[in-house]
Backbone as a chain_set.jsonl record, in Angstrom:
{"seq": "XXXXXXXXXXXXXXXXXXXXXXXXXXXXXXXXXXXXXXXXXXXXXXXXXXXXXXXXXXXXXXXXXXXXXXXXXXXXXXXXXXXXXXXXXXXXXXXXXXXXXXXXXXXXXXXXXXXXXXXXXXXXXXXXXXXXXXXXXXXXXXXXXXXXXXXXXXXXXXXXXXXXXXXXXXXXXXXXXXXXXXXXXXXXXXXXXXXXXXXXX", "coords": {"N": [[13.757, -11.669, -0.263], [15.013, -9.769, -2.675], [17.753, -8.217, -4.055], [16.865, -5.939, -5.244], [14.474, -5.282, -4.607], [13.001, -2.692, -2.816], [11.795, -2.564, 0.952], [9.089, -1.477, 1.778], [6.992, 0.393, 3.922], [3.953, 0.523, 5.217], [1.57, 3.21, 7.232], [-1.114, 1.98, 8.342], [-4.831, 0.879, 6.895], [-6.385, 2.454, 4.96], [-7.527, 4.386, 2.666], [-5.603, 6.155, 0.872], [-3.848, 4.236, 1.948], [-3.536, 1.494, 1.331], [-4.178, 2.339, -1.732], [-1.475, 3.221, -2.223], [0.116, 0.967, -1.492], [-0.788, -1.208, -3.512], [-0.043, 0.288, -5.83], [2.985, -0.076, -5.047], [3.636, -2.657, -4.694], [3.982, -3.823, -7.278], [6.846, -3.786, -7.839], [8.175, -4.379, -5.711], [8.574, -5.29, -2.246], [5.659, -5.043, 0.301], [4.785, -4.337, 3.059], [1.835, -3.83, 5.0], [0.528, -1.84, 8.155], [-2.398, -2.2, 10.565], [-4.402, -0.494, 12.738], [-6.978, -1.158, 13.791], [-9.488, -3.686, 13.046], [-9.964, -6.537, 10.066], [-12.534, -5.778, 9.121], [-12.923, -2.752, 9.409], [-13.526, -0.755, 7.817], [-16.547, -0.407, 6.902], [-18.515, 1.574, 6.159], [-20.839, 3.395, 4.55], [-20.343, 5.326, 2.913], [-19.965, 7.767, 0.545], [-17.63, 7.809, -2.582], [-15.553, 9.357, -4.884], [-13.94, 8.885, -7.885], [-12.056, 10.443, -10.129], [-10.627, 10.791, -13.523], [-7.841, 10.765, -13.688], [-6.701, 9.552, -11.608], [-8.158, 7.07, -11.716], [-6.982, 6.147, -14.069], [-4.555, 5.519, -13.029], [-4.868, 3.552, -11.073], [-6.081, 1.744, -12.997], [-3.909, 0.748, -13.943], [-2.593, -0.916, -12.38], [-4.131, -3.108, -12.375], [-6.896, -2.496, -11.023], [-10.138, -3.192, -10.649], [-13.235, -1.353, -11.842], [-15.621, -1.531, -12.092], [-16.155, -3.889, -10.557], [-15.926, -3.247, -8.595], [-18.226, -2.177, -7.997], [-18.608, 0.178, -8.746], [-19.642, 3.426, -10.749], [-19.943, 5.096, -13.523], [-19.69, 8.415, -14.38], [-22.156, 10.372, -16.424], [-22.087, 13.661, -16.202], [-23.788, 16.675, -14.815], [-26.364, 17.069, -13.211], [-28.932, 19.623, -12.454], [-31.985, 19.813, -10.008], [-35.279, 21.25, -8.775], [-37.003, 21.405, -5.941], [-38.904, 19.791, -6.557], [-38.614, 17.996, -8.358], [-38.293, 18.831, -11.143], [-35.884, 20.072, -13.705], [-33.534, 22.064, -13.688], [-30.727, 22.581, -14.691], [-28.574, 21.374, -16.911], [-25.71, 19.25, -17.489], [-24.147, 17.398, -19.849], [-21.335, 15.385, -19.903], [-17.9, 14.125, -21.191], [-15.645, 12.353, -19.763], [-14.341, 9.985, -20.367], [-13.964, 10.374, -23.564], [-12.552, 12.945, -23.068], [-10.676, 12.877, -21.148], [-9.573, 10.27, -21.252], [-10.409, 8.042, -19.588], [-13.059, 6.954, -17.518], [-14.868, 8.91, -14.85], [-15.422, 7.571, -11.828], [-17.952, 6.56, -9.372], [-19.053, 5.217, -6.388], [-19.02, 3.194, -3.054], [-17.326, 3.715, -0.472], [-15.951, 1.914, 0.825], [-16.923, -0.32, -0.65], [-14.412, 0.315, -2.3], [-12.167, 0.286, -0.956], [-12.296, -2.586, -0.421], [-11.706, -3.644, -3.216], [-9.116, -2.424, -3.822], [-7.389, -4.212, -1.986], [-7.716, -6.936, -3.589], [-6.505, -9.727, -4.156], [-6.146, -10.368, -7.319], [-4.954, -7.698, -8.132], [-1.837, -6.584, -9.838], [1.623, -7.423, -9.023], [2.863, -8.909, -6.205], [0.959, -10.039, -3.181], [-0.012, -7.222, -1.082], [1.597, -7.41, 2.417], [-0.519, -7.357, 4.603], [-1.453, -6.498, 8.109], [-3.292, -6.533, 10.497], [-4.933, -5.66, 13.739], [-2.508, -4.245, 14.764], [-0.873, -1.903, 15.659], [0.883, 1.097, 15.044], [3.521, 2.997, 17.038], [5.342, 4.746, 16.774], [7.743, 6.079, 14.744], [11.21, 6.757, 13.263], [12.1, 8.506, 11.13], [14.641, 9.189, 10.176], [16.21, 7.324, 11.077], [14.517, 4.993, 9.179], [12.818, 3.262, 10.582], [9.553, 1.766, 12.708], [7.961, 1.555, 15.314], [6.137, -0.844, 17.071], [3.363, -1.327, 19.006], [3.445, -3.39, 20.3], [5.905, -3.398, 20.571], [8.33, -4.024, 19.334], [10.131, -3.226, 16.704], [10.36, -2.515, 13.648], [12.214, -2.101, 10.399], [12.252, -0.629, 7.16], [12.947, -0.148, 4.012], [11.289, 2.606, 2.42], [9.301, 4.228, 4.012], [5.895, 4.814, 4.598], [3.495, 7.244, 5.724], [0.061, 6.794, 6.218], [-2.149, 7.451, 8.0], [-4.33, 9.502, 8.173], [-6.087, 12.722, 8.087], [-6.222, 13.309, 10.831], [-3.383, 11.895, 11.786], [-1.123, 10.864, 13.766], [1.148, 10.491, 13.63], [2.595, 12.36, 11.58], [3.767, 14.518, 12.721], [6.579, 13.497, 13.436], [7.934, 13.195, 11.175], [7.523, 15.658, 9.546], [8.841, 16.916, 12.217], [7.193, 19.721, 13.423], [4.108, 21.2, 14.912], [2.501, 22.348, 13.585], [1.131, 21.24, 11.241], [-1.387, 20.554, 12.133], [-4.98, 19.353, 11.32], [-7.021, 21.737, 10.689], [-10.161, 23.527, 11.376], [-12.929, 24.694, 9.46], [-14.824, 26.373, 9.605], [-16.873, 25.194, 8.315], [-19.744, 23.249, 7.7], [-20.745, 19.484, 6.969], [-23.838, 18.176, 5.89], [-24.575, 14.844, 5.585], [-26.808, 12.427, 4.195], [-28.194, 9.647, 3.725], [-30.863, 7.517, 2.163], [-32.579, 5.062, 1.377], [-33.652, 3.644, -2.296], [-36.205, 2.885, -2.609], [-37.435, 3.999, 0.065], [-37.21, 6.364, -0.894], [-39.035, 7.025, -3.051], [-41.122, 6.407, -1.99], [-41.887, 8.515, -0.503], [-41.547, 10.575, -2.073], [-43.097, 9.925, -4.656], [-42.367, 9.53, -6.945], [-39.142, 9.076, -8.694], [-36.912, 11.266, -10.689], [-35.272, 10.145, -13.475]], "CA": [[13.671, -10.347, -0.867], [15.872, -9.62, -3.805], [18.459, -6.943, -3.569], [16.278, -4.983, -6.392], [13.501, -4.858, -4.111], [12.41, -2.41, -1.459], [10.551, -2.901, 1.608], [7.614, -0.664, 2.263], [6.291, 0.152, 5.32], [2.87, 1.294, 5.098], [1.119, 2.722, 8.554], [-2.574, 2.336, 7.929], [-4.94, 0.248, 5.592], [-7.38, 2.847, 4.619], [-7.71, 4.599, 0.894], [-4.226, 6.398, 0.69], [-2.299, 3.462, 2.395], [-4.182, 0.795, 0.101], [-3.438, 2.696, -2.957], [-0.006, 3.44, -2.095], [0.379, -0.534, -1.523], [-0.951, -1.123, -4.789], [1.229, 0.383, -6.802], [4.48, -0.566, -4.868], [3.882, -4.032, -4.475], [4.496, -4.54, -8.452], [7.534, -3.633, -7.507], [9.02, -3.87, -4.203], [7.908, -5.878, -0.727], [5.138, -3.761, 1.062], [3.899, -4.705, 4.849], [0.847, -2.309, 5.464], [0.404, -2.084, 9.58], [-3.204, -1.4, 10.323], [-4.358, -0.608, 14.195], [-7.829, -1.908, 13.954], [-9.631, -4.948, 12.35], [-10.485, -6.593, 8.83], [-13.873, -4.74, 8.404], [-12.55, -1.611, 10.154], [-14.457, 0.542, 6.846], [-17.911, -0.756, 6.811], [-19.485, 3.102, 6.352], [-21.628, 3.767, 3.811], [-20.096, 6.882, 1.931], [-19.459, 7.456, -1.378], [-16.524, 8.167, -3.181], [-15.745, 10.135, -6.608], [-12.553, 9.08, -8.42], [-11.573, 11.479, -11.392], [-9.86, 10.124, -14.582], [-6.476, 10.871, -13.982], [-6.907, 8.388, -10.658], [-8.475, 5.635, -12.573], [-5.786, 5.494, -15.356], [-3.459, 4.895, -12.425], [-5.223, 1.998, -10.875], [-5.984, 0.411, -14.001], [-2.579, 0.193, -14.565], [-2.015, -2.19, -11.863], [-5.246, -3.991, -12.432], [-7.838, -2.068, -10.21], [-11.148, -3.274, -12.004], [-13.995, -0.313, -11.153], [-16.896, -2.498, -12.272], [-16.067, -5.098, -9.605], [-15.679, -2.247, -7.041], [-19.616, -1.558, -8.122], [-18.079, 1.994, -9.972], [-20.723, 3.807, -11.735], [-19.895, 6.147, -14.354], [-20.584, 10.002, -14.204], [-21.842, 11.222, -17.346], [-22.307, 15.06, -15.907], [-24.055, 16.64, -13.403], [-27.478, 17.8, -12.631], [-29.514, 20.034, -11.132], [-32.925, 19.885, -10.085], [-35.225, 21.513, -7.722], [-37.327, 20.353, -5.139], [-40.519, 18.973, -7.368], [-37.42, 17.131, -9.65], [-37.998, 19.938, -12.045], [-34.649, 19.854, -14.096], [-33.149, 23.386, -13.778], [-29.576, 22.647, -15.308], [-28.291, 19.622, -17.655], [-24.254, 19.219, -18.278], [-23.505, 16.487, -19.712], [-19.388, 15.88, -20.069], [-17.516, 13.127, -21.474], [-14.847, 12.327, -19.397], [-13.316, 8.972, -21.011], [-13.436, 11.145, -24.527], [-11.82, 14.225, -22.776], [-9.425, 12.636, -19.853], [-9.127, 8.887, -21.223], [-11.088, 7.565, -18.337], [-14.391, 7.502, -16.74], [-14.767, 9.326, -13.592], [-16.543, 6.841, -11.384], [-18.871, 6.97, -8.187], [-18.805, 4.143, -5.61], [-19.364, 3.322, -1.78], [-16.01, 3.882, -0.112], [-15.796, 0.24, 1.343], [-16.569, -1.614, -1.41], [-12.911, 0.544, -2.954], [-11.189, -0.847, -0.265], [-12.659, -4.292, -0.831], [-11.147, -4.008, -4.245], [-8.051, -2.744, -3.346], [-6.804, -5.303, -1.114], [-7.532, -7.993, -4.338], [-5.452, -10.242, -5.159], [-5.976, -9.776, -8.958], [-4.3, -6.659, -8.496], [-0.695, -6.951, -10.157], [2.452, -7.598, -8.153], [2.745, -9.626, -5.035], [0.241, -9.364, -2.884], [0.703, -7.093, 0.352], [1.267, -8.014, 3.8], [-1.24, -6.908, 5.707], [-1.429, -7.035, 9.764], [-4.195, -5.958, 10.99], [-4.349, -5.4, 14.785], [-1.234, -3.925, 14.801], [-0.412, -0.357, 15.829], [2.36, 1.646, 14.804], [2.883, 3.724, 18.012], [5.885, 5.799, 16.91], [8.668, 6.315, 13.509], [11.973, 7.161, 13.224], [12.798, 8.792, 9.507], [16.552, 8.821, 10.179], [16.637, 5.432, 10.576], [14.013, 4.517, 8.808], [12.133, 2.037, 11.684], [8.973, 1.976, 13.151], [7.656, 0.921, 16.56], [4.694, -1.26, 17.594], [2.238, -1.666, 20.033], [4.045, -4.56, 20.941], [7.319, -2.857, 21.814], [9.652, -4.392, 18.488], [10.707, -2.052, 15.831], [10.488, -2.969, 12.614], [13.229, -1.259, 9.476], [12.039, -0.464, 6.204], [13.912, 1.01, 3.233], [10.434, 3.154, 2.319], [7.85, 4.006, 4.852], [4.583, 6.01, 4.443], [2.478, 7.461, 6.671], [-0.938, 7.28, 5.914], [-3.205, 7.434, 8.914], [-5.35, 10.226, 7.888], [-6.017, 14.053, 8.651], [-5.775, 13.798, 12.554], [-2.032, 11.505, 12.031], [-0.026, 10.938, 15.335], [2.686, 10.085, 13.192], [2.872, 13.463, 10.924], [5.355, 15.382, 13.47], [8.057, 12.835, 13.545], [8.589, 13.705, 9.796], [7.681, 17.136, 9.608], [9.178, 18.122, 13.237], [6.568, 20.799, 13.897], [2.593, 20.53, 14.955], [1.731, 23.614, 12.538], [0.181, 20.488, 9.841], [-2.529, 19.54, 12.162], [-6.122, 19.511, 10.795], [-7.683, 23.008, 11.276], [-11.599, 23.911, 11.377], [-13.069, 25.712, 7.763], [-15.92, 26.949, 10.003], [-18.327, 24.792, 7.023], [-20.958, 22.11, 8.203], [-21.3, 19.5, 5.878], [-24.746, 17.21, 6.121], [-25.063, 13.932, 4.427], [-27.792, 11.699, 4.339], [-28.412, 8.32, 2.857], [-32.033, 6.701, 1.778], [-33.074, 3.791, 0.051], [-34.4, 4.212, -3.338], [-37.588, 2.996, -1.897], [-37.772, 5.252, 0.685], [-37.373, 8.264, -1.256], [-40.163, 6.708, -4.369], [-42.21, 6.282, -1.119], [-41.557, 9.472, 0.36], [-41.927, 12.006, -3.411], [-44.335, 9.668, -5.193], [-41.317, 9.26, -8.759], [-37.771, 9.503, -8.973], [-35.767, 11.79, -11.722], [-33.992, 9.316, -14.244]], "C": [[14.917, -10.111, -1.716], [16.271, -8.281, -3.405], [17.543, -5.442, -4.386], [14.635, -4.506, -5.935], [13.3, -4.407, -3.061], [11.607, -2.949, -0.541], [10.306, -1.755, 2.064], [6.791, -0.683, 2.952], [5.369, 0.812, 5.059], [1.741, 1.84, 6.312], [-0.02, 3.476, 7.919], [-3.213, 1.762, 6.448], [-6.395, 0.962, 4.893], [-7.067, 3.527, 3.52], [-6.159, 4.398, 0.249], [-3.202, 5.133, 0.768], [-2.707, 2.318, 1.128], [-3.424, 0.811, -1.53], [-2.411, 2.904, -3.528], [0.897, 1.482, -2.309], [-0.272, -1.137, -3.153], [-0.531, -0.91, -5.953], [2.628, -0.128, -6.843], [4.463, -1.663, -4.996], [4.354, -4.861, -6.219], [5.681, -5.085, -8.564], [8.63, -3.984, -6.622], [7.605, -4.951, -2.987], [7.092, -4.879, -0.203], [4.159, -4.453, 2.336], [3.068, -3.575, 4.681], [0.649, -2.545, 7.314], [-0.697, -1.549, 9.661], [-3.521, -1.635, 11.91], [-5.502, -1.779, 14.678], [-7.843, -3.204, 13.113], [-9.844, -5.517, 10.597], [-11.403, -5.896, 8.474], [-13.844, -3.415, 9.445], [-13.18, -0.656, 9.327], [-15.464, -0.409, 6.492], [-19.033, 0.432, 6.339], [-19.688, 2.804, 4.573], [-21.618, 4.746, 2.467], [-19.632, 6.528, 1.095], [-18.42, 8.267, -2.078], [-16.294, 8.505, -4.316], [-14.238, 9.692, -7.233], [-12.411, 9.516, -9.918], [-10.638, 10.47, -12.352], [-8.676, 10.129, -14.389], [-5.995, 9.694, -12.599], [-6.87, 7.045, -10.993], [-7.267, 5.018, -13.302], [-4.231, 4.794, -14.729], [-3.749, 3.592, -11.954], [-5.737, 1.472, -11.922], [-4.927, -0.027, -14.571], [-1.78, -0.774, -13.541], [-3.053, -2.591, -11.544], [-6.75, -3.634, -11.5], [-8.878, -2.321, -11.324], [-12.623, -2.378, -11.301], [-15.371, -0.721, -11.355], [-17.25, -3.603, -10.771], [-16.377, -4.495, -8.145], [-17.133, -1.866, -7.049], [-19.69, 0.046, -8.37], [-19.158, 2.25, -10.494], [-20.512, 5.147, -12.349], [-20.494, 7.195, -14.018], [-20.672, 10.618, -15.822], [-22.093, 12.954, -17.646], [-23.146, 15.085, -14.903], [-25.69, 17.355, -14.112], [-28.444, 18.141, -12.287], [-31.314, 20.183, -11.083], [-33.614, 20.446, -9.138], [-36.654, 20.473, -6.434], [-38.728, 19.323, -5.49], [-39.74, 18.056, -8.335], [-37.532, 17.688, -11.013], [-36.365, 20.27, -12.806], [-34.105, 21.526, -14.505], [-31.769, 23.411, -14.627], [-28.981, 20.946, -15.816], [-26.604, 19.813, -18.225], [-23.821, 17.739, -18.528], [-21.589, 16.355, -19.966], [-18.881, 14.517, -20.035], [-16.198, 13.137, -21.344], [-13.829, 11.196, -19.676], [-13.021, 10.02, -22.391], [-12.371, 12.136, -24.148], [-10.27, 13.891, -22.19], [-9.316, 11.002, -20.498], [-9.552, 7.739, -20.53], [-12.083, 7.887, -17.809], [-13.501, 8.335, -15.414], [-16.152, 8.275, -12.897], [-17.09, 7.046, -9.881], [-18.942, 5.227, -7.483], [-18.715, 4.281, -4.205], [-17.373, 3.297, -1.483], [-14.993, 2.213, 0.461], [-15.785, -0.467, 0.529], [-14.74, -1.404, -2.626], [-12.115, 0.045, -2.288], [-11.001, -1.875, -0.199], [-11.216, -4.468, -1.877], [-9.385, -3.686, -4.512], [-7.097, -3.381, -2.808], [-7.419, -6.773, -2.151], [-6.634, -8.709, -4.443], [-4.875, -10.459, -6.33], [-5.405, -8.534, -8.954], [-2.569, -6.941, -8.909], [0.24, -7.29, -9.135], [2.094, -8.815, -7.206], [2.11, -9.019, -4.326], [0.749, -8.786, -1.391], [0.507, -7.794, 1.357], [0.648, -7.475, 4.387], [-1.416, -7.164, 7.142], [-2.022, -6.128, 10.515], [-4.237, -6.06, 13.102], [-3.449, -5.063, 15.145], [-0.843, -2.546, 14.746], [0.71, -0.172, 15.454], [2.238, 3.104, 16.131], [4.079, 5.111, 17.309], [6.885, 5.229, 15.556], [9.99, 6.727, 14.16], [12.406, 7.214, 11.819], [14.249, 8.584, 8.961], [16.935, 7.636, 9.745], [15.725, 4.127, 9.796], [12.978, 3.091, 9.698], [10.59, 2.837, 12.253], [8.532, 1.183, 14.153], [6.121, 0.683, 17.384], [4.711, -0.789, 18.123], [3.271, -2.613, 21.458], [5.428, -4.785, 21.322], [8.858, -3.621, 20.524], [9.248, -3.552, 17.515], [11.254, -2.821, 14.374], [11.463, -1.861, 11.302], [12.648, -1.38, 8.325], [12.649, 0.789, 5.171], [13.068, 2.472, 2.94], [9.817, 3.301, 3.844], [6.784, 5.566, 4.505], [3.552, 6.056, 5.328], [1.245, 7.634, 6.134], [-2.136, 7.444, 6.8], [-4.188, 8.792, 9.322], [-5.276, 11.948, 8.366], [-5.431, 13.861, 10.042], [-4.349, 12.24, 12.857], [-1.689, 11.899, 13.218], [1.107, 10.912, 14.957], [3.622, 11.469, 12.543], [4.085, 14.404, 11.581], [6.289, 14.932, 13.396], [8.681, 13.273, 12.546], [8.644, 15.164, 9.754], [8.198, 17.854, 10.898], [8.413, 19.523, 13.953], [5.259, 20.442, 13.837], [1.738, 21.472, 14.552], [1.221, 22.517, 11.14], [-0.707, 19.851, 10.51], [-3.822, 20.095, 11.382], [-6.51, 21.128, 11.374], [-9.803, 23.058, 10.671], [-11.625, 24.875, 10.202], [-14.033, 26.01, 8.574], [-17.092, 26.177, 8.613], [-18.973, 23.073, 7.773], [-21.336, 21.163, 6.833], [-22.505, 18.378, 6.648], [-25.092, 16.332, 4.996], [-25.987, 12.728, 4.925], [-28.171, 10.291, 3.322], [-29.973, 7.671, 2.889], [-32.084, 5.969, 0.244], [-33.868, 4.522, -1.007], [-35.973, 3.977, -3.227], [-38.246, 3.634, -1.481], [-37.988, 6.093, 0.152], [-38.371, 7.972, -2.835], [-41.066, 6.848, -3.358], [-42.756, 7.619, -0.745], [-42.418, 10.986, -0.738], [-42.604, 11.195, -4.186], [-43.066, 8.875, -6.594], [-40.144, 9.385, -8.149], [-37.238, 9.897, -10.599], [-35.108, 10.792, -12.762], [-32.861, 9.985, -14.332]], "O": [[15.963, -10.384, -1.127], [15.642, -7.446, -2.755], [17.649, -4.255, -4.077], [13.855, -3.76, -6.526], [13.303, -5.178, -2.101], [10.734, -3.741, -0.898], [11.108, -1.047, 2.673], [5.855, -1.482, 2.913], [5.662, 1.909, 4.582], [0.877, 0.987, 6.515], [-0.159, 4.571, 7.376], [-2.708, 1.905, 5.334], [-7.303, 0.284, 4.411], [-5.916, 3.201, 3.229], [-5.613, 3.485, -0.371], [-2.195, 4.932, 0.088], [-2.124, 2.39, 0.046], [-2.699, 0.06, -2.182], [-2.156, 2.88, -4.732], [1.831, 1.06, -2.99], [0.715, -1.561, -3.755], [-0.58, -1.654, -6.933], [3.316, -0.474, -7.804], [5.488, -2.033, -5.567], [4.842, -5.979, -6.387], [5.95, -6.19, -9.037], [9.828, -3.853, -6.871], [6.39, -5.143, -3.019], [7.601, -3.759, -0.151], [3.026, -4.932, 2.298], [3.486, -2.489, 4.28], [0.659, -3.736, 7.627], [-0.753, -0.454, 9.101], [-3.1, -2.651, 12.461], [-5.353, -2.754, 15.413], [-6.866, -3.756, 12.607], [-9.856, -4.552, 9.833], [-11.238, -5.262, 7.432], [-14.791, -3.198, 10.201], [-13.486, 0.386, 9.906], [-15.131, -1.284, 5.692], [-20.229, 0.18, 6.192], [-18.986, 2.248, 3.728], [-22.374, 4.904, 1.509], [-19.057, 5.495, 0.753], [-18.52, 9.493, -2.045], [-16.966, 7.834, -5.1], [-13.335, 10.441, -6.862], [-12.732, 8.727, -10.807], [-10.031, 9.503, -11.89], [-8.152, 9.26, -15.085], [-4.945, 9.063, -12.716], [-6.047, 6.161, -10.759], [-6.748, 3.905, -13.219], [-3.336, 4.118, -15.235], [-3.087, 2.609, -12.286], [-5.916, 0.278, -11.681], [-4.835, -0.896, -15.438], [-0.678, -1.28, -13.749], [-3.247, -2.566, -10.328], [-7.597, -4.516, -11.355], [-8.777, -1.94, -12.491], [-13.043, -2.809, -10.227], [-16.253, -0.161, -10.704], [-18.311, -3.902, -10.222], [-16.822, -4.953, -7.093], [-17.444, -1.171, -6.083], [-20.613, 0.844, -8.205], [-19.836, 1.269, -10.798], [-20.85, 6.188, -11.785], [-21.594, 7.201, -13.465], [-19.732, 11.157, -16.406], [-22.241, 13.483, -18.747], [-23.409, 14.131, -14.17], [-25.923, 17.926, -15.177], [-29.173, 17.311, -11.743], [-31.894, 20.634, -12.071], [-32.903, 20.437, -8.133], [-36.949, 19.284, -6.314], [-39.294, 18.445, -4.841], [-40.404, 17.367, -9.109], [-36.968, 17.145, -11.963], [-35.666, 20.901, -12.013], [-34.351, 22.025, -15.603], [-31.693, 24.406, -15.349], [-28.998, 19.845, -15.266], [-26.343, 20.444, -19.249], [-23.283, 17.014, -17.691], [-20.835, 17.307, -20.166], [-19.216, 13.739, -19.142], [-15.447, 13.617, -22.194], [-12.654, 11.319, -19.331], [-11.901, 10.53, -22.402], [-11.347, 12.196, -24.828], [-9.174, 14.342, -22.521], [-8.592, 10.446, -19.672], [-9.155, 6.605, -20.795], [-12.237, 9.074, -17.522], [-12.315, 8.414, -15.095], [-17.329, 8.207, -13.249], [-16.444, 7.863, -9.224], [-18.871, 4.223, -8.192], [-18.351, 5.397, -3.836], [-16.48, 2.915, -2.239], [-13.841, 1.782, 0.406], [-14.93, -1.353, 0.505], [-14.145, -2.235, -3.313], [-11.256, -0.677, -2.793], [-9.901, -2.383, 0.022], [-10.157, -5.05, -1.64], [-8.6, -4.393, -5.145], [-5.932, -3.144, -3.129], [-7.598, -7.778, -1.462], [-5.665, -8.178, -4.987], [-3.688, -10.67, -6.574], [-5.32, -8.14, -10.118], [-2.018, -7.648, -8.064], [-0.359, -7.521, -8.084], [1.157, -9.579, -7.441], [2.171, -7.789, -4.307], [1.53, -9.378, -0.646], [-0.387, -8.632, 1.477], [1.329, -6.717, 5.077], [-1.555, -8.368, 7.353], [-1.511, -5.16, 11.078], [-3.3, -6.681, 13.602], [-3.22, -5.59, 16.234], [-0.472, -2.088, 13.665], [1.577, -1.046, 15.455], [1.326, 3.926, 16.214], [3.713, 6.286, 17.343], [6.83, 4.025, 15.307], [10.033, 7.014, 15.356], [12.97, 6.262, 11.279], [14.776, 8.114, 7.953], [17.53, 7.101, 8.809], [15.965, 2.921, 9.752], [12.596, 2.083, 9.102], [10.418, 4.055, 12.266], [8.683, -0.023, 13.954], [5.35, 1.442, 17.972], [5.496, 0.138, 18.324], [3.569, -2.541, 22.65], [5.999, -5.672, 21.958], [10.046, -3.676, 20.839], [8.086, -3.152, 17.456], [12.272, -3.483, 14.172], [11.23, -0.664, 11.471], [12.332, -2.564, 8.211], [12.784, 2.001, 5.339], [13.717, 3.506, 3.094], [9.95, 2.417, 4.69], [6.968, 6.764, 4.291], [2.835, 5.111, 5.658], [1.139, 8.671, 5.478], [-3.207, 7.584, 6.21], [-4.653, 9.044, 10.434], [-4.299, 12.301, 9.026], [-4.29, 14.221, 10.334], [-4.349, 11.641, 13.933], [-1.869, 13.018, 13.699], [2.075, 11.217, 15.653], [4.808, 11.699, 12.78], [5.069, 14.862, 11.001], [7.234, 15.71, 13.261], [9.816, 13.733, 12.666], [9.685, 15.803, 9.909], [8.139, 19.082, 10.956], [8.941, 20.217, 14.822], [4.911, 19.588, 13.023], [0.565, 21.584, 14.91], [0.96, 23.063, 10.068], [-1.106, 18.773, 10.072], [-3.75, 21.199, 10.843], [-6.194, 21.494, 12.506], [-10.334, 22.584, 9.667], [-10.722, 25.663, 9.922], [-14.844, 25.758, 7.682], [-18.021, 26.831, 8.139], [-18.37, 22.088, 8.198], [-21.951, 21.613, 5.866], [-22.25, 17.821, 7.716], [-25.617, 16.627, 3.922], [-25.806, 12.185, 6.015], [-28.369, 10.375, 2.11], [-30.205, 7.248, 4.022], [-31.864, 6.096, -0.961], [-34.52, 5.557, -0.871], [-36.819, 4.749, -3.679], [-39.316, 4.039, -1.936], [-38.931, 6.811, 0.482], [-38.305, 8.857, -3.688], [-42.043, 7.501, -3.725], [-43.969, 7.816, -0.681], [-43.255, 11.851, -0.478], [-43.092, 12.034, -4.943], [-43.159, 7.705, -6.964], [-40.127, 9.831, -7.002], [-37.167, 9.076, -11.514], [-33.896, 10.895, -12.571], [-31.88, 9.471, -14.87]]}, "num_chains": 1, "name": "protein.A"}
């Protein structure tokens, strides 16, 4: 490690920590520590990334085609016979410089963890908990009871973080309830030609 390069501790290898490793590694050494396994995001959901996102990962080689990205060229709305009640379209490479693209959440992580992405690639170490931090001194402490030092470290292990108090000192940033329900549902394009007879273009 060259004196001109940080090391970057990253706890957690899901969107945030990913993306965070992604950029630094052009840069700077970056270990990511992740608790579970290699295909630990296997789910199904789909993900929206906005132009001002994109223009960052294409600047250290994120390719959104590869990730199976699919352009948004506006939104809309129809009702339940596929009757087209509202049409916007909106040109978001003309406007913002960059598509806004649509994609399963897994296959972004796929593409994240490339090796065509610029820099050196990270270290990843999967099975590997981070049970506890110290900001002061910059260290963090397995599973496995040794304590690793990093000039950086970032917490990224999601809304419900174990780690979040060590830094912030107080447990007024946990997740709170919006009282809102959301329901999402996934069918094949089959299914749902089978199901309403057409599909909408």
């Amino acid at each position: 490690m060259t004196e001109s390069r940080l090391h970057a501790i990253v706890v957690s290898s899901g969107l945030a920590g990913l993306a965070a490793a992604s950029v630094l590694r052009i840069y700077h050494n970056v270990t990511v520590y992740e608790r579970g396994s290699p295909d630990i995001a296997t789910g199904g959901q789909g993900i929206v990334l906005y132009p001002n996102g994109i223009k960052i990962l294409n600047s250290v080689g994120f390719d959104g085609s590869r990730a199976g990205g699919v352009p948004c060229h506006g939104y809309r709305m129809l009702d339940k016979d596929g009757k087209l009640l509202e049409d916007i379209p909106i040109d978001f490479r003309g406007r913002w410089g960059a598509d806004m693209l649509m994609m399963k959440r897994s296959d972004f992580r796929d593409e994240l963890m490339q090796p065509g992405i610029k820099g050196e690639p990270a270290q990843l170490l999967f099975n590997t908990s981070v049970i506890d931090l110290d900001p002061e001194a910059g260290t963090v402490s397995l599973a496995d009871g040794s304590v690793v030092k990093g000039d950086v470290i970032i917490v990224a292990d999601g809304i419900h973080s174990t780690l979040r108090k060590r830094i912030t000192k107080t447990e007024g940033h946990a997740a709170k309830k919006t009282g809102l329900t959301l329901f999402r549902v996934a069918v094949s394009t089959t299914d749902a030609q089978e199901a309403v007879g057409s599909l909408p273009e």
